[in-house]
C-alpha positions in Angstrom: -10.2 -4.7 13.0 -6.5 -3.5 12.3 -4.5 -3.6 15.3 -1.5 -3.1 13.8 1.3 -2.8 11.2 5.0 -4.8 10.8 7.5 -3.5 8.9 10.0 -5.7 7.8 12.2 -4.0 5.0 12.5 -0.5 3.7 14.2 1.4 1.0 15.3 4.5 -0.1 16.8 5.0 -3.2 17.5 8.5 -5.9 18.9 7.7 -9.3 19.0 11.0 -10.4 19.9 14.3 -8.7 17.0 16.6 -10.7 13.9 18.0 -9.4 11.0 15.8 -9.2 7.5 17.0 -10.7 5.2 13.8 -10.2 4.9 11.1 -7.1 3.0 7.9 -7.9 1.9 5.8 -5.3 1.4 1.9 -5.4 0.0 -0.5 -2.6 0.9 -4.2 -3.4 -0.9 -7.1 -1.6 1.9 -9.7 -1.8 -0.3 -12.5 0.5 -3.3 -13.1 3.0 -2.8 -15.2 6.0 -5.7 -16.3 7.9 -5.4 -18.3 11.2 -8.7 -18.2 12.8 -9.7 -14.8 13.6 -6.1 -13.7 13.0 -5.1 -12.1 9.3 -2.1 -11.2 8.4 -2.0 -9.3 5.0 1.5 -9.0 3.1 2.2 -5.6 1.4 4.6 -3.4 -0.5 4.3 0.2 -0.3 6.4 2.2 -3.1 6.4 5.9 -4.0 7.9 6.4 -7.1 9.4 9.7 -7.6 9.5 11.1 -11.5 11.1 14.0 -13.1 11.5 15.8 -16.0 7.4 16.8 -18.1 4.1 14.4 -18.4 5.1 13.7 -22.1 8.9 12.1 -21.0 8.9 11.4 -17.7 12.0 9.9 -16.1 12.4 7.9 -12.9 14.1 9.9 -10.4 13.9 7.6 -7.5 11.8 5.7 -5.1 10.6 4.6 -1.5 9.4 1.0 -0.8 8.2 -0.2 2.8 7.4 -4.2 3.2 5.7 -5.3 6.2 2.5 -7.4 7.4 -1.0 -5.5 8.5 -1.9 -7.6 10.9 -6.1 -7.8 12.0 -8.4 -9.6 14.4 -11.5 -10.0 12.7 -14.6 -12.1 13.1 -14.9 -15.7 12.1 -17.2 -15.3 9.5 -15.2 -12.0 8.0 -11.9 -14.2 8.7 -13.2 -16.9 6.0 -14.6 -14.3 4.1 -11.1 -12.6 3.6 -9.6 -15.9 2.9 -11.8 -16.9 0.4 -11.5 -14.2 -1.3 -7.5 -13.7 -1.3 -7.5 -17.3 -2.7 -10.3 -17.4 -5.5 -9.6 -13.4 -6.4 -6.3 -12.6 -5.1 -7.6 -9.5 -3.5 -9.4 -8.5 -0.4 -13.2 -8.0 1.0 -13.6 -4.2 -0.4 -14.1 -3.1 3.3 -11.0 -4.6 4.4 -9.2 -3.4 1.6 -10.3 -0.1 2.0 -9.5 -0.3 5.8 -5.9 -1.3 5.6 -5.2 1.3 2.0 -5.8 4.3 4.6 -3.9 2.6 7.3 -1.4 2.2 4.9 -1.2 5.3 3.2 -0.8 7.2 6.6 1.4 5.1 8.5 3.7 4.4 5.3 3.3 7.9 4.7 4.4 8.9 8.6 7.3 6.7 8.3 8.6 6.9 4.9 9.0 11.1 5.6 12.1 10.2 7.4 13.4 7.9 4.6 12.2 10.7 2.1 13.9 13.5 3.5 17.2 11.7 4.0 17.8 11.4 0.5 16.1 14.8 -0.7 12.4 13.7 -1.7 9.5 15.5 -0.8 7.5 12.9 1.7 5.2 10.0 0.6 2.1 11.1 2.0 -0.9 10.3 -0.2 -2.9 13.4 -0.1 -6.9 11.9 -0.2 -8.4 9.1 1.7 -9.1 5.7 -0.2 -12.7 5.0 -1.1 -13.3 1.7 -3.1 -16.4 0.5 -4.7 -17.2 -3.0 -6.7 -16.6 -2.5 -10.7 -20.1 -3.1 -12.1 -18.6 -5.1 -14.7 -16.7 -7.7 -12.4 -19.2 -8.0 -10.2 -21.9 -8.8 -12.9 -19.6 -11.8 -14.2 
């Protein structure tokens, strides 16, 4: 279970004064700590902010937010989460999905201040995340 989010860097930045037609939205997983039924998952959040058509796009700017989800999880899930992050470098699919919707909202709460300030529209994902296992990988 999530019980809660430390941010430890953020970033606003415009390289271009132009209107922006496109957001993209990214969710790194930089590292997984696991101490027991503690988990701390690294992360980088980063809008990236595009103007000009689909065909030649330019980067106009862009948001990051660092920080740590941190969770309290069960033993079993805690090694689970572990083992994973070190054989796959990526997370259980319910966890991941978990913490990509905390993510998205409270990166999306917070970065609407950062946005604002430097004339972006705010970061706010518009769907929730729903993951499922790629046939493929899992079959190997």
């Amino acid at each position: 279970m999530i019980t809660g989010i430390e941010i430890s860097k953020v970033e606003a930045q415009r390289d271009l004064n132009e209107a922006v037609s496109n957001m993209r939205f990214n969710i790194n997983f930089e590292e997984v700590k696991v101490n027991q039924e503690n988990v701390r998952i690294g992360f980088t959040f980063s809008t990236l902010y595009d103007g000009g058509n689909a065909s030649k796009a330019t980067k106009v700017g862009e948001l990051k937010i660092t920080g740590e989800v941190i969770a309290k999880e069960g033993k079993k899930e805690a090694e689970e989460i572990e083992s994973v992050w070190k054989s796959k470098k990526t997370l259980p699919l319910k966890i991941a999905e978990d913490v990509i919707n905390i993510l998205n909202f409270e990166c999306g709460a917070r970065g609407t201040l950062l946005a604002y300030s430097i004339g972006f529209a705010a970061p706010i994902p518009i769907s929730r995340a729903k993951l499922t296992e790629n046939e493929t990988a899992s079959s190997k």
